[in-house]
C-alpha positions, 0 to 999 in steps of 0.5 A: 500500500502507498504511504501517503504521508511524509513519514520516513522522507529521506534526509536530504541537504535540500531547501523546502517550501512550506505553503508554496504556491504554484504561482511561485514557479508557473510561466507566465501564459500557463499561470494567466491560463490558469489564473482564469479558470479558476475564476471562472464560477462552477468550471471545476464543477463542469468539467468534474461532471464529465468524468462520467465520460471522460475513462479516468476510472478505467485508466486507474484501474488499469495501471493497478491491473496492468503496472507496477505501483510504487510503495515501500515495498516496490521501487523504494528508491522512486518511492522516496523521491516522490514523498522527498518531492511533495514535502519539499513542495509541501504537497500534503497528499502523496499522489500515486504513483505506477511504473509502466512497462514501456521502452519509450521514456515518458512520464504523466501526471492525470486524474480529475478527483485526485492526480496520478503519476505514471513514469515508463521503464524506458524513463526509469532506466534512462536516468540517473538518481538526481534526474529522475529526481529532477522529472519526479519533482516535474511530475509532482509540480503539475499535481500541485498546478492542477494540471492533471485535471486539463491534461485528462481533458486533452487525452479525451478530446484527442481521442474522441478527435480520432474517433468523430473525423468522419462527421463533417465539421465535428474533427475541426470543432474538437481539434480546434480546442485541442490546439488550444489546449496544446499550446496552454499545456506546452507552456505548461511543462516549462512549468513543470520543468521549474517544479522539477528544478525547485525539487532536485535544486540541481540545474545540471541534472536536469539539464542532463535529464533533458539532453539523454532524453533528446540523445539517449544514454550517450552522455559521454557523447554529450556536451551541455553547452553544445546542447544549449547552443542547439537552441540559440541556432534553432531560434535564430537560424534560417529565414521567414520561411523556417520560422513557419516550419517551426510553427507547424512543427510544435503544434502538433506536439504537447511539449515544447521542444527538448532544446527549448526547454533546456534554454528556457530553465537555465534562463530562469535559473539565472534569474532574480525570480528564481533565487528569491525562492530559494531564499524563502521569498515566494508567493504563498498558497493561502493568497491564492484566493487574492490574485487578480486575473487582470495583473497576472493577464499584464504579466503573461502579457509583458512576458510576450512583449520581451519575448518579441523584443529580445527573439533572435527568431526572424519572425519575432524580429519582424513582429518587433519591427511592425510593432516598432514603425519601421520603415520599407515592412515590404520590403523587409517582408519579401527579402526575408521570405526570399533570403535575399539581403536586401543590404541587410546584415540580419537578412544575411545572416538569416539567409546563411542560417537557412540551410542549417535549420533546414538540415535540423529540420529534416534530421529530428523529423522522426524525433518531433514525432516521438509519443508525447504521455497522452500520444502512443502510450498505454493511457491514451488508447484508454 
């Protein structure tokens, strides 16, 4: 049987947050997300009417059924890290928590009444004891986000997508909503990513956890800045065109890219944000009811704004320069879609990056099309 307290928490040199809110680590657009939801009178009760329709109950019954649940008696060493992880973020409740057998590294948290992890044994065997501290924390972060909740909402409606494509109008209804879903979940996980980071409080581990699941267990053929440059190239690199083929490319996918989520942790690792937390100065649970939707919609806001202003993406640039007034936008427009330079070093800059984004594009196709948890995994055949 799971312990579902805090006894026995393993004794670590580790900061603790007593009564942190997930607001403390959310990103901008999935906290103003989120911040609105639960605003919103009666949706919690709406969407936990649907669990009628929704197969959570079979989903749970088919890990107790079909996995293994992790307990004192069953990986104990992933056991003491889930009640290490919930007494750092001070999660009252332990979550249960199922080892699946699956060669694919995954990792979910779902549930509507109560939040279930499931971690994959490709995942388990595939890192070592401070990274998978590192995705236990993330898992664990999304419970404490309540993300579980809108995850199950999204493994539904993909499912019921796939089974009503033949009804005219009905696919393009529900995808419509799942898209939306996507990019609030995408944002999510850079959440989580932060949740993980609070936990193990150690950046390069979770920076080797993102790399081997990019590149497998090859970490002696790694490199962390390499990896990191990966991502500088991929935002910056190619023209107008590639900025498109990175759109299409992300929007089927539930989680951002692996390079994008190793640059975005380690830059709010370095921030002011991120050590007043680990000073003990962070927003607390019991204010929760006090946030003002409008503040945190002007801060999701603001964050777009930089993004833009500091994107070294060719169509974020172009974005920057229209909100900016600058002159000849035609003509910027058509070198840019052309890779002509124009008498422009960023035109020729971008031309030059063109072909190399174009190679990465074409060399991770089959990776992007890796099963996200809620695609090609056991729960969304559920």
């Amino acid at each position: 049987m799971t312990d579902n307290s805090h006894e026995s928490v393993p004794s670590r040199q580790r900061r603790r947050f007593p009564g942190i809110s997930s607001r403390a680590y959310e990103h901008p657009a999935d906290r103003s997300a989120l911040v609105a939801l639960r605003k919103l009178s009666g949706f919690d009760t709406v969407f936990k009417a649907l669990s009628g329709l929704l197969p959570e109950r079979s989903l749970r019954l088919l890990f107790l059924s079909d996995s293994v649940r992790v307990s004192d008696a069953q990986f104990t060493h992933l056991n003491d890290m889930l009640r290490d992880a919930c007494y750092i973020l001070d999660l009252e409740k332990v979550p249960p928590m199922y080892v699946n057998q699956d060669p694919q590294p995954n990792a979910m948290c779902i549930g509507l009444d109560e939040p279930i992890i499931v971690v994959t044994t490709g995942l388990v065997e595939l890192l070592d004891e401070e990274e998978m501290r590192a995705v236990v924390g993330h898992e664990v972060g999304h419970a404490l986000s309540g993300h579980a909740v809108y995850r199950t909402i999204l493994l539904f409606l993909t499912g019921l997508a796939l089974k009503v494509a033949w009804i005219p109008l009905g696919n393009v209804a529900i995808m419509a909503i799942v898209t939306a879903l996507r990019e609030w979940f995408r944002k999510s996980e850079l959440s989580a990513d932060r949740a993980g980071l609070l936990v193990g409080q150690d950046q390069q581990a979770s920076m080797r956890g993102l790399m081997k699941i990019a590149g497998g267990n090859h970490l002696h053929e790694m490199n962390v800045d390499a990896f990191l440059a990966q991502a500088d190239e991929y935002e910056k690199g190619g023209d107008l065109r590639d900025s498109v083929l990175k759109i299409l490319n992300v929007l089927p996918r539930s989680h951002p890219f692996t390079t994008v989520r190793a640059a975005e942790l380690k830059k709010w690792s370095e921030t002011r944000e991120y050590q007043r937390i680990m000073d003990g100065h962070y927003p607390k649970r019991e204010e929760d009811k006090d946030t003002s939707v409008t503040d945190s919609f002007r801060e999701s806001a603001s964050h777009y704004a930089d993004t833009v202003r500091t994107s070294k993406d060719p169509l974020m640039k172009l974005v920057g320069d229209i909100a900016g007034g600058a002159g000849d936008l035609g003509g910027k427009l058509r070198d840019k879609f052309t890779g002509a330079s124009g008498g422009s070093n960023g035109g020729g800059a971008a031309g030059k990056g063109g072909a190399s984004s174009s190679d990465s594009t074409e060399r991770s196709d089959g990776t992007w099309r890796r099963p996200d948890p809620e695609e090609g995994s056991e729960p969304a055949g559920g």
